[in-house]
C-alpha positions as a Markdown table, in Angstrom:
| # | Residue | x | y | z |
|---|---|---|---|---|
| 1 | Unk | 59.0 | -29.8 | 19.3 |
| 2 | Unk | 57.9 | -26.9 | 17.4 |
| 3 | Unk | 55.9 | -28.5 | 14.7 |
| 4 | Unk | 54.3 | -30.6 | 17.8 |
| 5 | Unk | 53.3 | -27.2 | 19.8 |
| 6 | Unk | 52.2 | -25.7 | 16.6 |
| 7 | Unk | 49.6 | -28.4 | 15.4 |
| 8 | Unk | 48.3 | -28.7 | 19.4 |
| 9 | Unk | 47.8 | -25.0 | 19.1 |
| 10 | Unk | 45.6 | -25.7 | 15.6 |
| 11 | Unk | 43.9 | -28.6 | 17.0 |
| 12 | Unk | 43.0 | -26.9 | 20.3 |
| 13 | Unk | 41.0 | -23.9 | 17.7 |
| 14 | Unk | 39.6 | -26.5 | 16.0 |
| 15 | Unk | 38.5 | -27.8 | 19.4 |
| 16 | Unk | 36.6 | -24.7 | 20.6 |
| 17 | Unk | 35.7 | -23.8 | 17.4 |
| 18 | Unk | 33.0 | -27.4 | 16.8 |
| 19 | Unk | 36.3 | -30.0 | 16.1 |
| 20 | Unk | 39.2 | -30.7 | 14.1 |
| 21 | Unk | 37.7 | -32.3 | 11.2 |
| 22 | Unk | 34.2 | -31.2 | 12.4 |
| 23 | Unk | 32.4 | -28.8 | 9.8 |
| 24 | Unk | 30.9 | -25.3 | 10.9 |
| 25 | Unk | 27.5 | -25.7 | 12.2 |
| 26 | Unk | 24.9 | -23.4 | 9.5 |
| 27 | Unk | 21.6 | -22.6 | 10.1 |
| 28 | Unk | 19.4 | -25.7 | 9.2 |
| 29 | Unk | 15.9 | -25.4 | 10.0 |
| 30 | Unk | 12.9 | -24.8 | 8.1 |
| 31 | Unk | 11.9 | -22.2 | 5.7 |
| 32 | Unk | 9.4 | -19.2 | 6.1 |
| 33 | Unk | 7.5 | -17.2 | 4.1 |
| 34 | Unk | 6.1 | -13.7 | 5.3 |
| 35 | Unk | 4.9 | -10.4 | 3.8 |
| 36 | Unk | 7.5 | -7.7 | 3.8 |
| 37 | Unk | 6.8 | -5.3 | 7.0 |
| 38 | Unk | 8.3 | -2.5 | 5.1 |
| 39 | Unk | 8.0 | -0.4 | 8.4 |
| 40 | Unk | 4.7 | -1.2 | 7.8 |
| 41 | Unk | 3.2 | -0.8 | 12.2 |
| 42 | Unk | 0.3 | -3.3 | 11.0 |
| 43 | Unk | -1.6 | -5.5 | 8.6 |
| 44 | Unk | -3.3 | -2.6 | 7.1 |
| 45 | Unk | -2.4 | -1.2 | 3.4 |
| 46 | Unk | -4.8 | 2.1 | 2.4 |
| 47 | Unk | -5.1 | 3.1 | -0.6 |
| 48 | Unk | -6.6 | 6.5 | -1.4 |
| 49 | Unk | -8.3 | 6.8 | -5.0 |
| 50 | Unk | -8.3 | 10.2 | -4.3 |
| 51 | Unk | -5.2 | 11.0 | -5.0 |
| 52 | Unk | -5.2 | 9.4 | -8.2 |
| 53 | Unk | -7.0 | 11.5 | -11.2 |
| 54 | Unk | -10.7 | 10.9 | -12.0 |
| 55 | Unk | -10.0 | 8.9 | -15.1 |
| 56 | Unk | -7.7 | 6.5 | -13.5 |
| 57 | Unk | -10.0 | 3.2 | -13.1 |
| 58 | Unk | -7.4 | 0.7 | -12.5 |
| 59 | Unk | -4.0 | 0.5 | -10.5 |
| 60 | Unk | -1.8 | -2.6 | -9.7 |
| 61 | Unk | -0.8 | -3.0 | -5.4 |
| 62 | Unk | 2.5 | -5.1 | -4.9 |
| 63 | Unk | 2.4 | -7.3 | -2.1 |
| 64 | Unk | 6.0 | -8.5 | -1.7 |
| 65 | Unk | 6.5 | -12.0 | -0.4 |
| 66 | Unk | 10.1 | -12.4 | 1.6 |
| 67 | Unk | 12.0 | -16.3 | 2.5 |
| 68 | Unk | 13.0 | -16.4 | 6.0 |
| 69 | Unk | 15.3 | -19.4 | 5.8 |
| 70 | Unk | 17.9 | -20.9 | 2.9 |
| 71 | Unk | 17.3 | -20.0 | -0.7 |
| 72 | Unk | 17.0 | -23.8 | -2.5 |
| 73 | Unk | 18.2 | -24.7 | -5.5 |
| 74 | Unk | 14.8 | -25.8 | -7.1 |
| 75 | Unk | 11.4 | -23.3 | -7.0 |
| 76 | Unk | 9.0 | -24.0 | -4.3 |
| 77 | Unk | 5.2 | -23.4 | -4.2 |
| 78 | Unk | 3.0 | -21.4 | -2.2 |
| 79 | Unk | -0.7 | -20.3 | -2.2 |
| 80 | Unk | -2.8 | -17.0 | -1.1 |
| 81 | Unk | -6.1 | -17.0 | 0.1 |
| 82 | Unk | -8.6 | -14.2 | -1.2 |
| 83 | Unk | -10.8 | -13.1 | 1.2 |
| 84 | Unk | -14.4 | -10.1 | 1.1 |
| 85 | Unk | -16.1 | -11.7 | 4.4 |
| 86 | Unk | -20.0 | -11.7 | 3.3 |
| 87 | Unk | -20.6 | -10.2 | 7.0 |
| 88 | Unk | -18.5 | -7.3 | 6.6 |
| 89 | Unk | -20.1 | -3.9 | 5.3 |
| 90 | Unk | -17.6 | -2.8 | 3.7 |
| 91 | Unk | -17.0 | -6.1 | 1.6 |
| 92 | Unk | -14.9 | -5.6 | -1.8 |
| 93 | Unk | -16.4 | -7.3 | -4.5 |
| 94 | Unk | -14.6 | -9.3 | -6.9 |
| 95 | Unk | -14.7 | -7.7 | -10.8 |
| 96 | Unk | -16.0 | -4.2 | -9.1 |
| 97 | Unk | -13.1 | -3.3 | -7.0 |
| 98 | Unk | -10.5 | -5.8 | -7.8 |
| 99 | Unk | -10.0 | -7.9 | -10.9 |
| 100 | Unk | -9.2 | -12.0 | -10.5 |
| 101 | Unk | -5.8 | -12.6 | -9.8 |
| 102 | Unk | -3.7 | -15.8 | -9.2 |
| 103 | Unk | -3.7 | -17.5 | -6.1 |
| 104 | Unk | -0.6 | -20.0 | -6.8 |
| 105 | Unk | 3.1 | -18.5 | -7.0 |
| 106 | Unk | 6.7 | -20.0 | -6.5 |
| 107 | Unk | 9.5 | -18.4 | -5.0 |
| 108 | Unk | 11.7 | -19.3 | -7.4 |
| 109 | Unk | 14.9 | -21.1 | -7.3 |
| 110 | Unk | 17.8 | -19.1 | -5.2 |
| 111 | Unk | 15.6 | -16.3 | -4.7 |
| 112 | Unk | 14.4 | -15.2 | -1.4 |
| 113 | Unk | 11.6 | -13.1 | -2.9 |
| 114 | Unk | 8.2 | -12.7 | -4.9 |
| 115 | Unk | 5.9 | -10.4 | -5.6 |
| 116 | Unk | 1.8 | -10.7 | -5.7 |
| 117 | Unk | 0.3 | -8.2 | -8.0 |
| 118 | Unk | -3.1 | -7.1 | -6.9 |
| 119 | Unk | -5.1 | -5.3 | -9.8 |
| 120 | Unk | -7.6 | -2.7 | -7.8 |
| 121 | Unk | -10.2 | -1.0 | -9.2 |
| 122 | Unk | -12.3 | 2.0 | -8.5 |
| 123 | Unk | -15.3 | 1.6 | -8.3 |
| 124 | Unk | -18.1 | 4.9 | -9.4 |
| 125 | Unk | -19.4 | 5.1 | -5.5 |
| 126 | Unk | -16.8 | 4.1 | -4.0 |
| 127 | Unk | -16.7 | 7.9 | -1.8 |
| 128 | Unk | -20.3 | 6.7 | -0.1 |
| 129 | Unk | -18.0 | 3.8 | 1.8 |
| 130 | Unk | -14.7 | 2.3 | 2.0 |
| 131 | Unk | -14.1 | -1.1 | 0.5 |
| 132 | Unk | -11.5 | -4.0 | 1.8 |
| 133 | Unk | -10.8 | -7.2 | 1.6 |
| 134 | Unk | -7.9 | -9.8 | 2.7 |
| 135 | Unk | -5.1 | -11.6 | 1.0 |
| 136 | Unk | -3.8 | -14.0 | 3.2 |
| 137 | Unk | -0.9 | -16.7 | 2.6 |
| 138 | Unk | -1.3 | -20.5 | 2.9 |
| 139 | Unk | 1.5 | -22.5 | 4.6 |
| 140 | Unk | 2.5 | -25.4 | 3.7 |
| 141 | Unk | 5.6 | -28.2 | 4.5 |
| 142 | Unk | 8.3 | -26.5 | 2.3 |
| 143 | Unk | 7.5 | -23.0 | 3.3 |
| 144 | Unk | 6.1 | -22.4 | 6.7 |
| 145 | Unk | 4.5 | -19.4 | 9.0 |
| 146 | Unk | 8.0 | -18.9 | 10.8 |
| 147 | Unk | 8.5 | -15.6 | 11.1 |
| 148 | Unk | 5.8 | -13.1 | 12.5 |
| 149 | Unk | 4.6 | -10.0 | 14.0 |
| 150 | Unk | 1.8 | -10.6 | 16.9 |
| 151 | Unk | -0.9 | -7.7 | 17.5 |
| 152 | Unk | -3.7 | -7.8 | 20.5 |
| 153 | Unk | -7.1 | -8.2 | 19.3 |
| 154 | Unk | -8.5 | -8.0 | 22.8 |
| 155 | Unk | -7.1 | -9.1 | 26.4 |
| 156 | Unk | -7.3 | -12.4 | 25.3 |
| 157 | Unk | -7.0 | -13.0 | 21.7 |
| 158 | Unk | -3.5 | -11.5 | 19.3 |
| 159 | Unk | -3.4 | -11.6 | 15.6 |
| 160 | Unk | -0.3 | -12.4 | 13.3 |
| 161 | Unk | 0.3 | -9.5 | 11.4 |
| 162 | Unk | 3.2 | -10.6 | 9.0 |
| 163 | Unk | 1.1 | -13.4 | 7.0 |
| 164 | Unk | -1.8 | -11.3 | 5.6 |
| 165 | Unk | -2.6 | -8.1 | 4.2 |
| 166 | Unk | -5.9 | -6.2 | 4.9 |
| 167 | Unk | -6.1 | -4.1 | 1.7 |
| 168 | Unk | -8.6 | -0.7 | 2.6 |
| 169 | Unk | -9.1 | 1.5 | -0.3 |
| 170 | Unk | -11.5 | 5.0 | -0.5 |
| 171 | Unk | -11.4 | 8.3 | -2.1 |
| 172 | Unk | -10.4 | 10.5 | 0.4 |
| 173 | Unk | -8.7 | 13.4 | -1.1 |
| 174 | Unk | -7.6 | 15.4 | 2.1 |
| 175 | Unk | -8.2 | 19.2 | 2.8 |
| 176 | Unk | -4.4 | 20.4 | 2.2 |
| 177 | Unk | -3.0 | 22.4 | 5.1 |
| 178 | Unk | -2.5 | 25.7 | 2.7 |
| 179 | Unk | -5.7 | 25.9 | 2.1 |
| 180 | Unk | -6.7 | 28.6 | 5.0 |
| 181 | Unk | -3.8 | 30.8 | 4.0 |
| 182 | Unk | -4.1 | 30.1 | 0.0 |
| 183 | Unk | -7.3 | 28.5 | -0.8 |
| 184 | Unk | -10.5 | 29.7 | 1.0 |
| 185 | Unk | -10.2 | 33.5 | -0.9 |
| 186 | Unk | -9.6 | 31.8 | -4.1 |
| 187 | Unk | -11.6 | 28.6 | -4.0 |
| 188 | Unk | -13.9 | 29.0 | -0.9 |
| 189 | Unk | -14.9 | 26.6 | 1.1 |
| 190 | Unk | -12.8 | 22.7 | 0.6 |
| 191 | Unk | -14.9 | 19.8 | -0.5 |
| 192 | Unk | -13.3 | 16.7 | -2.1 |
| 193 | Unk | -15.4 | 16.7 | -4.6 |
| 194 | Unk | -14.3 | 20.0 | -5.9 |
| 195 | Unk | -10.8 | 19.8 | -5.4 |
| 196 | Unk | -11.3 | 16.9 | -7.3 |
| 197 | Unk | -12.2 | 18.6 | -10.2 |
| 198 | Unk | -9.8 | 21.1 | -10.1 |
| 199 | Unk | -7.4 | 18.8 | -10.4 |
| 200 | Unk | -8.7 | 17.4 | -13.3 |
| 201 | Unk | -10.0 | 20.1 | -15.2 |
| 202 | Unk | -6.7 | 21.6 | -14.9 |
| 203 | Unk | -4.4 | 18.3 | -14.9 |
| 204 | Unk | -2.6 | 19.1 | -12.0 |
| 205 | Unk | -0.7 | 16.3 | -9.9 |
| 206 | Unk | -2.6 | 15.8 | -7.1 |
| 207 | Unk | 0.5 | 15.0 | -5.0 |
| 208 | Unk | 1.5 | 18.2 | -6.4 |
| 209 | Unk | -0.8 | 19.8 | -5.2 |
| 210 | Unk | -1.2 | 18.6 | -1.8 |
| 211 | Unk | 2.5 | 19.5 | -1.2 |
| 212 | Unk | 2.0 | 23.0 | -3.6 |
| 213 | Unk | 5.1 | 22.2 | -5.0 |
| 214 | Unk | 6.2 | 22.3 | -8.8 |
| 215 | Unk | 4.0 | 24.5 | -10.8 |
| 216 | Unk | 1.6 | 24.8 | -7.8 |
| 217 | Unk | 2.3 | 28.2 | -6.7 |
| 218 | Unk | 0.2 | 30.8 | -5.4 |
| 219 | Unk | 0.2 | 32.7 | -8.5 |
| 220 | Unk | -0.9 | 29.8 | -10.2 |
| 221 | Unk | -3.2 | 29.3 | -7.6 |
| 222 | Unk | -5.0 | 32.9 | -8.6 |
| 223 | Unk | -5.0 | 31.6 | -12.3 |
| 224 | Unk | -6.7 | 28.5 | -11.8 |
| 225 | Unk | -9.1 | 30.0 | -8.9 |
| 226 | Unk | -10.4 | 32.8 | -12.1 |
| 227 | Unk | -10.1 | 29.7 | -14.3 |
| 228 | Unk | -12.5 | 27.2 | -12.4 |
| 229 | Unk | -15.1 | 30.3 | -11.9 |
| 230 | Unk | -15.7 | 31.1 | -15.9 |
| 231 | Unk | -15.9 | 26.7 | -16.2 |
| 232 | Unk | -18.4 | 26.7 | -13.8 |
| 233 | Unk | -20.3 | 29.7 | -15.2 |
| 234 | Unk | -20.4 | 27.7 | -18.8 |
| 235 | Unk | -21.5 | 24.4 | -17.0 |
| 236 | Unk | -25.6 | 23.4 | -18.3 |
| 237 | Unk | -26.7 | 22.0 | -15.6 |
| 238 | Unk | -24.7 | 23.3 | -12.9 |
| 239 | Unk | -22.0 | 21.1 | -11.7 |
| 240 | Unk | -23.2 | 20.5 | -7.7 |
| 241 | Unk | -20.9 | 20.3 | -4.6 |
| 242 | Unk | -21.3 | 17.8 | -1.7 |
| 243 | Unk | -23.7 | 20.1 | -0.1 |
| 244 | Unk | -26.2 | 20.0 | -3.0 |
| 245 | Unk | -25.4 | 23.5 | -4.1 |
| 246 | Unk | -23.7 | 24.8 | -7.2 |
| 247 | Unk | -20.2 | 24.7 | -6.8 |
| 248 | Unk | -18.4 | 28.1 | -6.7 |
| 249 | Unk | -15.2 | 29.3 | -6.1 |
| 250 | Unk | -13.9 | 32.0 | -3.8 |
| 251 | Unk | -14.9 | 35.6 | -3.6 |
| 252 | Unk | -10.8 | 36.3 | -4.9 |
| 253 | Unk | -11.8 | 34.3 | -8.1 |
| 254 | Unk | -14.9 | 36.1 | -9.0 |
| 255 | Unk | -13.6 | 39.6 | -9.7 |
C-alpha cells in the first residue's frame, strides 16, 4: 500500500503543479527591444562639451540596446531612425555635430544586449545654442516595442520614453560652488569662457576642478590665479571675456 500512497502523493504534486507528465509552463511570448533606462527619469541624454578640454573635437555616446524576452539561438535584426527635425532651432546637423553612423544592428545570438555608438562632435559655436537631435528604434516582427516607460506631453497626449533617445549637447561649463570662498579673490568674476581657458592653459581636469579635488587645492589655486595674470599680460591682442573686455584675474593674482 505504501508504494500506492507514495506515487498518489507524487501524482497529486504533479497535479497542482501543471500535470503529471505535463511540462513547466515558461514564458513564451514575444521579444522586445528597449533602450536601457539606466535610472535615466526621461528620454533626455545631455552632454556638456564643457567639461571636456578645448581641443577635444570628437567623443563617442553609447546608447545601450536591452532584449526583453528569450535570448534566440540565431542573431536578429533591428533598425534606428536618425532624426534633426528641420523645424526645430536647435537642429543638429549631420557632419557638424555628429558624424554618420549605422542605422542597422543585430542583437546577436544568445545575447540580450547591444550597444549603438554615436560619434558627437563639437562644433566651434556651439556656446551661442544648444544642438539635439533623436535616435529612435524601429520595431519590427522579431523584436517588438514591448516594454516601455510612458511620459505626459499634455492632458491629452503621453510619450514612450524607453524606445528613443533625445541626445542634447552644449558647452556649459558651470560656475563651481568654491568659487565665492576660493575663486572671486584670485580669478574675479566666473565666466565660462575663462574658466575654460584656465583649464586648458594649465591642463587641469575639469572634473577635477569642479570637485577641487586632486591637485586642485587652494594653494594651487593661488599659483595658477598669479600664473593666468602674467599669460594674459603677454597676450597680443588681448584675449576677451564674454563681456567684451580683457579678461583679468582677481585682485589676489595681481600682486
Amino acid at each position: 500500500m505504501k508504494p500506492i500512497f507514495l506515487a498518489s502523493i507524487i501524482c497529486l504534486v504533479g497535479l497542482l503543479g501543471g500535470g503529471c507528465e505535463k511540462d513547466l509552463l515558461v514564458y513564451d511570448g514575444g521579444s522586445g527591444i528597449y533602450f536601457d533606462n539606466n535610472e535615466m527619469l526621461h528620454d533626455t541624454i545631455s552632454v556638456s562639451w564643457g567639461m571636456k578640454p578645448g581641443d577635444v573635437r570628437k567623443q563617442i555616446l553609447p546608447l545601450n540596446v536591452e532584449l526583453y524576452g528569450a535570448v534566440k539561438p540565431y542573431d536578429r535584426k533591428f533598425s534606428i531612425e536618425v532624426i534633426a527635425d528641420s523645424q526645430d532651432t536647435l537642429k543638429a546637423e549631420e557632419g557638424v555635430d555628429y558624424e554618420s553612423f549605422p542605422t542597422e544592428y543585430v542583437m546577436k545570438a544568445g545575447e540580450a544586449r547591444t550597444v549603438i555608438n554615436v560619434p558627437l562632435l563639437r562644433r566651434e559655436n556651439l556656446a551661442e545654442k544648444p544642438r539635439r537631435f533623436v535616435v529612435k528604434l524601429i520595431e519590427n516582427d522579431e523584436l517588438q516595442f514591448l516594454y516601455g516607460r510612458l511620459t505626459a506631453v499634455d492632458s491629452v497626449n503621453y510619450r514612450e520614453l524607453d524606445y528613443q533617445r533625445v541626445i542634447i549637447m552644449d558647452e556649459d561649463f558651470p560656475r563651481p560652488t568654491w568659487w565665492t570662498r576660493y575663486g572671486e579673490s584670485r580669478f574675479g568674476e566666473f565666466s565660462q569662457k575663462k574658466a575654460s581657458l584656465i583649464c586648458d592653459v594649465m591642463a587641469i581636469d575639469r572634473e577635477e576642478w569642479m570637485e577641487m579635488k586632486g591637485r586642485v587645492t587652494a594653494g594651487y589655486l593661488s599659483y595658477v590665479g598669479k600664473y593666468m595674470h602674467q599669460y594674459l599680460q603677454e597676450q597680443e591682442p588681448p584675449i576677451l571675456d564674454e563681456n567684451g573686455e580683457p579678461m583679468e584675474m582677481g585682485p589676489d593674482s595681481q600682486r
